[in-house]
C-alpha positions, 0 to 999 in steps of 0.5 A, a space after each residue: 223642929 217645924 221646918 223639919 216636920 214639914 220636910 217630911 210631910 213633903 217628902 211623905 206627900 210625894 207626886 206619883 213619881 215618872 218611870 225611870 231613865 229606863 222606862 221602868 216605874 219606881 217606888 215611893 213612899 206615902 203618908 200612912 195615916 193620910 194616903 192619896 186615894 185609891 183612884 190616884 194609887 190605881 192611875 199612878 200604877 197603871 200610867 207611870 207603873 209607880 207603886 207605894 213600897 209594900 214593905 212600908 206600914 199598914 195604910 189607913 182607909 175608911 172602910 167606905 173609901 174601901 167597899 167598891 173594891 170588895 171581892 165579895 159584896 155584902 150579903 155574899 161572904 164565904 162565911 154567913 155573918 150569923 155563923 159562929 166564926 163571924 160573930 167572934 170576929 166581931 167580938 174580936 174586933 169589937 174589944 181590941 180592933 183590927 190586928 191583921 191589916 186587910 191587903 188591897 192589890 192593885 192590877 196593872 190591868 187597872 182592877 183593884 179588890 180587897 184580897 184578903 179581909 172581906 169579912 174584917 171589912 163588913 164587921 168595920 163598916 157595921 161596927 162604925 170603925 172610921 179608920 182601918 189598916 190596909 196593906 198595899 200590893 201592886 200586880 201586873 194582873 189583878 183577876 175577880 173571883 166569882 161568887 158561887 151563886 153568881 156561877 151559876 148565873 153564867 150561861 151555860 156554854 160559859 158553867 164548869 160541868 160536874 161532870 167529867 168530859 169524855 175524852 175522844 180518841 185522836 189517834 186511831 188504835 193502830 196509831 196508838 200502838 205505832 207511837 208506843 213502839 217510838 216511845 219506847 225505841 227513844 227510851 232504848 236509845 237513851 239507855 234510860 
């Protein structure tokens, strides 16, 4: 029974794997209770285009092994954590813990942020949780979201405007008029 059990853990502990014959990266299994780090997931992803399996069960991390990767940084979250729904969460997890594991996507483009469960994280950290459940996604691009407060420092050639830009004519009216006159001469001609 011990031969056996150390098997699997070697299986479990598994080297990021090479791409395959093909080229092509390949799937691997990992320890749930005891992952690689994020660093050596990311480097895995990225050099070998290697990724865990993501229909495999929740990985366990320490929220402080997770606060780099955060979308939105403490003191920024969507909701303000003396709202109400905050402060239930926290009750929530608090009595029962975390139910909904946090998702953690990894971009080949070598970005990684917690997706969803940002609050989830913030309760964790202050609640003194040592251990939470993260699923792992891998993407071929992984983009950061602004928060609207730091929109706003952005230059303003780089601002969305409110307002609606106004369009400028292209086409002189006479241009315009020949164009619809094609339009409709190809519906004709299609008998649409």
């Amino acid at each position: 029974m011990k031969l056996l059990r150390e098997y699997i853990k070697k299986l479990l502990e598994a080297d990021c794997p090479k791409p395959n014959r093909y080229g092509h990266g390949q799937y691997y299994d990992i320890d749930p209770q005891n992952p690689p780090t994020i660093k050596e997931l990311l480097d895995c992803w990225v050099n070998s285009g290697a990724g865990v399996y993501e229909n495999s069960m929740p990985v366990m991390f320490s929220p402080a092994a997770l606060t780099p990767y955060r979308e939105y940084k403490r003191g920024k979250l969507r909701n303000n954590i003396k709202g109400e729904y905050y402060q239930e969460l926290k009750k929530s997890i608090a009595k029962t813990g975390i139910k909904e594991p946090l998702h953690l996507s990894f971009g080949k483009n070598g970005i990684v942020k917690i997706d969803e469960g940002n609050h989830r994280h913030e309760i964790a950290m202050e609640l003194g949780l040592s251990k939470i459940p993260v699923i792992l996604h891998f993407e071929r691009e992984v983009k950061l979201t602004p928060h609207p407060d730091d929109r706003l420092k952005l230059p303003a050639k780089f601002r969305q405007s409110d307002q609606p830009k106004k369009l400028k004519r292209t086409r002189s009216p006479k241009e315009e008029i020949q164009l619809d006159q094609d339009v409709k001469d190809i519906i004709d001609i299609l008998g649409l």
